[in-house]
C-alpha positions in Angstrom: -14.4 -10.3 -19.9 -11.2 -12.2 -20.1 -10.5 -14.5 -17.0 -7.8 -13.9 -14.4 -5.1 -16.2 -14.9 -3.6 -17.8 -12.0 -0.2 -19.3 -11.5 -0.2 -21.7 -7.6 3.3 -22.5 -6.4 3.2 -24.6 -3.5 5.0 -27.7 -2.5 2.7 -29.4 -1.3 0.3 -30.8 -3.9 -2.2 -31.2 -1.7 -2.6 -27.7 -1.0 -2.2 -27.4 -4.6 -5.1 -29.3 -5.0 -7.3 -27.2 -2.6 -6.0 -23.8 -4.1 -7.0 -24.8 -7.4 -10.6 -25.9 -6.2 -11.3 -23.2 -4.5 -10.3 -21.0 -7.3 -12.4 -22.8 -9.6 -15.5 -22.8 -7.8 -15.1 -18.7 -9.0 -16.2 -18.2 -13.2 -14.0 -15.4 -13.3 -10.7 -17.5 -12.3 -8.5 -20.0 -14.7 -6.0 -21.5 -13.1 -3.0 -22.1 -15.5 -0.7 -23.9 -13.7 1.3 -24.8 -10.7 4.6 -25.2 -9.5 6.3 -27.1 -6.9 9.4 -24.5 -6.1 11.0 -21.3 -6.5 12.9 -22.3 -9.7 9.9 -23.9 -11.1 8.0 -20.9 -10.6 10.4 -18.4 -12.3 10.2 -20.6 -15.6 6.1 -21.2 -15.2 6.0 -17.4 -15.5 7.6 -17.3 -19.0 5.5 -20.4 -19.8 2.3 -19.2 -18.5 2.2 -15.1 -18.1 0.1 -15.8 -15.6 -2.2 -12.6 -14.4 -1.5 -13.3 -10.9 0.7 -15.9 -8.6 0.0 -17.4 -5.4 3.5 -18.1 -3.2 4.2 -20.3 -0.5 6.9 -19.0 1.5 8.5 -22.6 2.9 9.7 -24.7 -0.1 12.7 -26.6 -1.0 15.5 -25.9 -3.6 14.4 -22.1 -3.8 11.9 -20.5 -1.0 9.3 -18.4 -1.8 11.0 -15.1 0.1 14.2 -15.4 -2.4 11.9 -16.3 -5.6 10.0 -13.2 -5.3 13.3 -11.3 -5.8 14.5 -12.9 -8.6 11.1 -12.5 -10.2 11.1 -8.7 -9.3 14.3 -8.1 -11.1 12.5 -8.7 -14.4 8.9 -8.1 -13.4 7.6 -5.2 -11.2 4.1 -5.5 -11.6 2.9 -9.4 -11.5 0.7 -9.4 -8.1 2.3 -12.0 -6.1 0.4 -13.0 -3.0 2.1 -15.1 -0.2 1.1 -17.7 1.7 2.8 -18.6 5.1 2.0 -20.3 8.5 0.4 -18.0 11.3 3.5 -19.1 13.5 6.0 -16.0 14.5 8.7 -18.0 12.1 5.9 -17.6 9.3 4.9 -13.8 10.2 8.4 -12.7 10.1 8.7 -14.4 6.7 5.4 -13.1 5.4 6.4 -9.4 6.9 10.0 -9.6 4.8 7.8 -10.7 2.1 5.7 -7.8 2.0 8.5 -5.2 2.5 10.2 -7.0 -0.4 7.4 -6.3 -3.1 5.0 -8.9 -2.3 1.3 -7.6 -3.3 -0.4 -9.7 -0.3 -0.8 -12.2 2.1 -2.8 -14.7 2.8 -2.4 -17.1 6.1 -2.1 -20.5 4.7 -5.3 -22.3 6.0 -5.0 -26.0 7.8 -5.1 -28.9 5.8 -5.7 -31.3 8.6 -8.6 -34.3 8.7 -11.8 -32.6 8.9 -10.4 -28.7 8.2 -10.8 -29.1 4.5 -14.1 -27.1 4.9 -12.6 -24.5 6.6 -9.9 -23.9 4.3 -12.0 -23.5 1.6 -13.7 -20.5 3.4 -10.5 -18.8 4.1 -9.6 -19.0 0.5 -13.3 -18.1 -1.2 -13.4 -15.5 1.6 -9.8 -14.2 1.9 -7.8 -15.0 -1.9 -10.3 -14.7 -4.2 -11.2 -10.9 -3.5 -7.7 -10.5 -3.3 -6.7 -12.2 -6.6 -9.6 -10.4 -8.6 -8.5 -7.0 -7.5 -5.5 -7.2 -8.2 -5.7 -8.7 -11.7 -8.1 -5.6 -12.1 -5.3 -3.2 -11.1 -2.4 -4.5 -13.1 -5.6 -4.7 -16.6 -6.3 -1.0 -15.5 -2.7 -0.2 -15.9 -1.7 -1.7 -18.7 -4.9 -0.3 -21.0 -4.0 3.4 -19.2 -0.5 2.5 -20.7 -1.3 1.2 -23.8 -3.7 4.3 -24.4 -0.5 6.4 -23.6 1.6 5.1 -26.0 -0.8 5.0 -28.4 -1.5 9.2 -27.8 2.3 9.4 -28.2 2.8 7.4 -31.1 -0.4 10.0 -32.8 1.4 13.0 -31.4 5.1 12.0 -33.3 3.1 10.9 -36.5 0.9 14.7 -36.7 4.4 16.3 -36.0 6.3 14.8 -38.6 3.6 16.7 -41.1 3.4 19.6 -39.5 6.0 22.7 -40.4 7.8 23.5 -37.9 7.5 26.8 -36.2 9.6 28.2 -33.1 7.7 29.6 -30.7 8.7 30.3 -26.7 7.2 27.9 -23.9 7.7 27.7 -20.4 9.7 25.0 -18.5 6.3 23.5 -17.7 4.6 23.4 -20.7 7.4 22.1 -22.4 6.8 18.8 -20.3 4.3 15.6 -21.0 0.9 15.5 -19.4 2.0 13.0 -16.3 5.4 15.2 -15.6 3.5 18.2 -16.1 1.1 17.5 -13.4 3.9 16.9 -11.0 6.2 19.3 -11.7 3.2 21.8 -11.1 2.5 20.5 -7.6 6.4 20.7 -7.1 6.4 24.8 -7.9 2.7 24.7 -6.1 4.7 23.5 -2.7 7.1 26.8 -3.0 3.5 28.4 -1.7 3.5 28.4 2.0 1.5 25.7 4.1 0.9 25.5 7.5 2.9 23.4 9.4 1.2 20.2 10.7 1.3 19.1 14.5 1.2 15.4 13.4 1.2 13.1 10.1 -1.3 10.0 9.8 -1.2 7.1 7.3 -3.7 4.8 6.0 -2.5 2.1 4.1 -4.2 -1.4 3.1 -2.6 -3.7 0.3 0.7 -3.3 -1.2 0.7 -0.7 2.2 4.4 -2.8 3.8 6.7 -2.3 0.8 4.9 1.7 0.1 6.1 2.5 3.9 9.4 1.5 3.6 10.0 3.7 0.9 8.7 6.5 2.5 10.3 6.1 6.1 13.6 4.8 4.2 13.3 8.2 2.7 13.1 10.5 5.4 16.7 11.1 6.1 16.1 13.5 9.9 14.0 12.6 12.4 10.6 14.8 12.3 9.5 17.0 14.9 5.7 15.5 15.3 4.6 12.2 15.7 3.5 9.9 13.0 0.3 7.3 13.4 -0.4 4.4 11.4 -2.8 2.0 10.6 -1.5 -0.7 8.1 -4.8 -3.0 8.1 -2.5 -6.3 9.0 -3.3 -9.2 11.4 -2.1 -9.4 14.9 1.7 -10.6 15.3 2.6 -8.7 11.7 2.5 -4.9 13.5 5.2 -5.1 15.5 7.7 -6.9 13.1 6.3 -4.7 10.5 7.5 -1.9 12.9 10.6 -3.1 13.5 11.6 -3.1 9.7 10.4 0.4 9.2 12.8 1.2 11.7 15.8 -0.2 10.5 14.8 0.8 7.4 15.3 4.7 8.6 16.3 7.3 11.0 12.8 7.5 13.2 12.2 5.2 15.5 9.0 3.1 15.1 7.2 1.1 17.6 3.4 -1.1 17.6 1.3 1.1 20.0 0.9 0.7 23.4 -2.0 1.4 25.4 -1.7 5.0 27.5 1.5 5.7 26.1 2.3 9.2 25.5 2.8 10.2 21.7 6.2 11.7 21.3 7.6 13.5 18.4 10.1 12.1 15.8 8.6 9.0 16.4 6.1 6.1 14.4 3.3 3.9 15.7 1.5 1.6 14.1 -2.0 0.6 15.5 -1.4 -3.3 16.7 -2.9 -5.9 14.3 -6.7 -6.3 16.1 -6.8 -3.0 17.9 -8.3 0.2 16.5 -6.0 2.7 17.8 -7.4 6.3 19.0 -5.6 9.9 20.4 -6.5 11.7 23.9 -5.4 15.4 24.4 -4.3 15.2 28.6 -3.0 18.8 29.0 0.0 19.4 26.3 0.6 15.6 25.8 -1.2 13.1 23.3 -2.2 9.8 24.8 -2.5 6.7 22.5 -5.6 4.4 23.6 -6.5 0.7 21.9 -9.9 -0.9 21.4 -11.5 -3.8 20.1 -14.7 -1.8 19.2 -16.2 -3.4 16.0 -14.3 -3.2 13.0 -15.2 -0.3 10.3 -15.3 -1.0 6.8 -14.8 -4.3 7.6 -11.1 -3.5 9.2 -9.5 -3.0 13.0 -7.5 -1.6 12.9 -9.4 0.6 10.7 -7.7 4.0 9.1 -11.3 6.2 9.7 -11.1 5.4 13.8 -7.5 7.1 13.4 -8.5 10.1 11.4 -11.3 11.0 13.6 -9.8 10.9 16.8 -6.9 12.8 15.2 -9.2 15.7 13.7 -10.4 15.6 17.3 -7.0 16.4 18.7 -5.0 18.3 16.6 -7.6 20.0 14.0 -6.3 21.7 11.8 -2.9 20.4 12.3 -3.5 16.8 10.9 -1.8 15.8 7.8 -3.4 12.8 6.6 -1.8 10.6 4.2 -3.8 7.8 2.1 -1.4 5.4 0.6 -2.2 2.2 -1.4 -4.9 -0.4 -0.5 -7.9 -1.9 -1.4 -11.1 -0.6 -0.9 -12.4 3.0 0.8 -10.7 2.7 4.4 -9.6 6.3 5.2 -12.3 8.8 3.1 -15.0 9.6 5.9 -11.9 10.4 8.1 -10.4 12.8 5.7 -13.2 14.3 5.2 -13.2 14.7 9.2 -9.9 15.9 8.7 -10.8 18.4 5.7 -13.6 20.0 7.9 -11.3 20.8 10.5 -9.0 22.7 8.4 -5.9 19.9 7.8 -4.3 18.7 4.7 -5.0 15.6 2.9 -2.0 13.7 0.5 -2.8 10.7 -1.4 -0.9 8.0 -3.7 -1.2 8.5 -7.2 -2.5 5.5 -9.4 0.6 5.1 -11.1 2.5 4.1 -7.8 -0.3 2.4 -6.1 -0.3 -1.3 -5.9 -4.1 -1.1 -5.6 -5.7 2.7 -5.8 -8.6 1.9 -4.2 -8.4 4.1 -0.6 -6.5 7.0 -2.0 -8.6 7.0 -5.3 -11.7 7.6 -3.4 -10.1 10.0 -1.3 -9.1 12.1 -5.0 -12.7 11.3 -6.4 -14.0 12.8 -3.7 -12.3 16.0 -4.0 -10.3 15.8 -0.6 -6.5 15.4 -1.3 -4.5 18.3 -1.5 -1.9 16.5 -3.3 -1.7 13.4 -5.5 2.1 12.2 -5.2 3.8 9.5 -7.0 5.4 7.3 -3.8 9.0 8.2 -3.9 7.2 12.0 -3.3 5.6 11.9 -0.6 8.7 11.8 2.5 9.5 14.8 0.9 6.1 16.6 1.6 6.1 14.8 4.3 9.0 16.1 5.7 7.9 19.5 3.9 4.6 19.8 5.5 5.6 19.3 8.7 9.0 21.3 9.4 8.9 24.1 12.3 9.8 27.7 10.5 11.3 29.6 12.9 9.8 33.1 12.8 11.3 36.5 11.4 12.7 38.9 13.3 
């Protein structure tokens, strides 16, 4: 197998230094090259076509934040993962990052006398997982892709020989494979569904920049709450939160502890905290713990969709967005038994399809939506239908 190429850019060479060790000490890693700024980075790109890049935020001549949209002009799918100080200046940075089309972030470990150790654990525990799964993703893709064109390419050359004969087809058949597939679940929403009380969200990697199109999208206020866990460390949530509602027209808050749920509006379970649901009469209390993390997260997405099945059955919708991993199945299948409905991301659109590809392989998604989608089912799914006289 080929290795992942990696591209550091970092201005401080001795950070350089222990990226590139650390990355070494893994067989399946080659790093490529480095740079020392924005600028340099853009150009290292077209000298190395690196498979992934690691980006410091805080550099001179061209920051990290303002590289990483020049270099998504030209390139959508690259994995870029940040690296920022844990201070509020860096969160806020790292969160803008993430929103912006940055694939990850890692905290940039301290390079002090005597924490050399300990940021060579952060970055063999942390990057290096990070880094290969991504580089998996963006191979998967472009093999799916090159498999598609070369289908297409098969399909023009037979049809050039073949005599043509006119026949009638339907609107849908007359489509490709991918747009058939969605075009099918767009007459398949024409079927009525039952309205859902409330709308949860798992997301993981890539998760920031996937929720800002879908809350940017929603254009009314819903009439049931929404609950997310975006698996994030603490500080992140609440400016995370904050974007997402400027972003939109629903307001969207970090959770609070004993707070009563209120429709038309978004929390996010705090960076830490698993976040849980009460029923107290005909309100929906939110409650935080720092029980012991599931699937290696807290927040973790399965704690949410439990105590959601719990509360409002078979009026869940759970939606499984991007992320690495398997964060989210055992509570959609909580979900499933109790009667809700289940959307996830489709491969295409996912940054990593780990969570919602499990949730598909395991037959529980009731739709598989490319991102820009899934508001609108959101929205869909979730409206009040006033009944007929």
């Amino acid at each position: 197998m080929d290795k992942v190429r990696v591209l550091i850019v970092d201005d401080s060479a001795v950070m350089r230094k222990i990226i590139a060790s650390a990355l070494q000490k893994d067989p399946s890693i080659e790093v490529v090259g480095f740079a020392a700024n924005g600028l340099q980075a853009i150009e290292a790109i077209k000298t190395y076509s690196p498979d992934v890049m690691t980006l410091d935020i805080e550099m001179p001549e061209m920051d990290g934040l303002t590289a990483l949209r020049e270099i998504r002009k030209t390139n959508k799918y690259l994995p870029i993962i940040m690296f920022s100080s844990l201070t509020h200046k860096g969160a806020q940075a790292a969160v803008m990052a993430l929103t912006a089309g940055a694939s990850d972030y890692v905290g940039k470990p301290a390079t002090s006398a005597g924490s050399v150790d300990g940021a060579f654990k952060v970055l063999e525990t942390e990057l290096i997982p990070k880094i290969i799964g991504l580089a998996k993703r963006v191979k998967s893709r472009q093999a799916r892709e090159t498999e598609e064109a070369r289908e297409i390419n098969s399909s023009q050359t037979k049809s050039l020989g073949a005599q043509f004969k006119p026949q009638a087809v339907s609107a849908v058949d007359a489509l490709p494979t991918k747009a058939k597939t969605v075009e099918s679940r767009t007459l398949q929403s024409i079927i009525p569904v039952k309205p859902v009380q409330a709308v949860c969200i798992g997301v993981s990697t890539g998760g920031p920049m996937a929720l800002m199109q879908v809350f940017s999208q929603i254009t009314t206020a819903l009439t049931v709450p929404i609950f997310i866990v975006q698996h994030m460390p603490p500080s992140f949530t609440a400016l995370l939160a904050a974007r997402l509602s400027a972003a939109g027209v629903m307001t969207v808050k970090e959770a609070e502890e004993g707070e009563v749920a209120l429709s038309g509006n978004g929390y996010i379970a705090p960076g830490g905290f698993h976040m849980t649901l009460e029923r107290s009469g005909t309100k929906t209390i939110i409650h935080l713990n720092t029980e012991p993390p599931e699937n290696s997260c807290r927040p973790a997405v399965d704690v949410l969709f439990r105590a959601a099945a719990e509360v409002y059955g078979g009026g869940v919708l759970a939606v499984i967005l991007t992320g690495m991993g398997y964060d989210g199945l055992k509570g959609c299948q909580a979900i499933a038994v109790k009667g809700g409905q289940v959307i996830a991301q489709d491969e295409a659109t996912s940054v990593i399809w780990g969570m919602p590809g499990a949730v598909v392989q395991a037959g529980l998604a009731n739709s598989i939506l490319p991102i820009e989608k899934i508001s609108e089912e959101i929205v869909f799914r979730s409206r009040k239908i006033t009944p007929q006289k």
